[in-house]
C-alpha positions in Angstrom: 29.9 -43.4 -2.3 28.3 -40.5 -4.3 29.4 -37.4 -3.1 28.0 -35.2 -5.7 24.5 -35.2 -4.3 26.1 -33.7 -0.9 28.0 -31.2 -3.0 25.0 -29.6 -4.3 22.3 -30.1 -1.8 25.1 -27.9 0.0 25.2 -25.4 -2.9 21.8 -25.1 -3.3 21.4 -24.4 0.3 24.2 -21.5 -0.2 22.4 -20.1 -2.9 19.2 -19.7 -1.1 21.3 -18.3 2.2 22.4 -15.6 -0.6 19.4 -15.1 -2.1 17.9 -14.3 1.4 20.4 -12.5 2.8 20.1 -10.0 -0.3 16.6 -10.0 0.2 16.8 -8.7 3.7 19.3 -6.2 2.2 16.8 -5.0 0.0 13.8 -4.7 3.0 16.5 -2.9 5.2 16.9 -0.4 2.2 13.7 0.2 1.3 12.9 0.5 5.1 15.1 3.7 5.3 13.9 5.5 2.9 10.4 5.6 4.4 9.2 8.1 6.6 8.6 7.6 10.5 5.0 7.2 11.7 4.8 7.1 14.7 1.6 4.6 16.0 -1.1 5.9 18.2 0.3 4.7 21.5 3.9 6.3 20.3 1.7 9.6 19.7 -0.2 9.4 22.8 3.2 8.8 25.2 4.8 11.7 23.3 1.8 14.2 23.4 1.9 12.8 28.0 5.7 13.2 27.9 5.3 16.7 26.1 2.6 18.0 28.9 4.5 16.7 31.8 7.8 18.6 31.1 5.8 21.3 30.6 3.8 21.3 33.9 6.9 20.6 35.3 8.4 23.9 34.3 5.8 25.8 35.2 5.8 24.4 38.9 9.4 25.1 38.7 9.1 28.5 37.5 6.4 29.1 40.6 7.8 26.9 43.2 11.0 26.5 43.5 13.6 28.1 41.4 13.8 32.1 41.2 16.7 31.6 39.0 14.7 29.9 36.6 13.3 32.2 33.3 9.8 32.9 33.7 9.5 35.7 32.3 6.9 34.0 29.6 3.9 33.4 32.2 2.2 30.0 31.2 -1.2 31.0 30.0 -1.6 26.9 29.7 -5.0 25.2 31.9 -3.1 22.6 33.7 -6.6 20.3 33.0 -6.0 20.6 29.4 
């Protein structure tokens, strides 16, 4: 039996594990150095998130906690 073929059907198929394996290596680089964009939904949940913590502190400010500092009234419109 020919075991050559084998032999190099199995180095070939190293070779092009290596040759992807760098190539991720290369995407994963180049990935880093971009800068984060955040998409629109990303912006949208942020910009939500952002106005409910601050509607949250002013309710607690009003409501519940005199210990709280409010001494910076909120001229926010809670519609806005």
């Amino acid at each position: 039996m020919n075991h050559w073929h084998t032999e190099y059907r199995a180095e070939y198929h190293r070779r092009d594990l290596i040759e992807e394996m760098e190539q991720i290596q290369l995407e994963a680089l180049a990935l880093q150095g971009r800068p984060y964009r955040p998409g629109r939904f990303q912006r949208m949940m942020q910009g939500l998130g952002a106005w409910l913590v601050a509607i949250g502190e002013d309710l607690l400010c009003r409501y519940q906690a005199p210990t709280a500092d409010c001494t910076q009234p909120s001229q926010r419109s809670y519609a806005s």
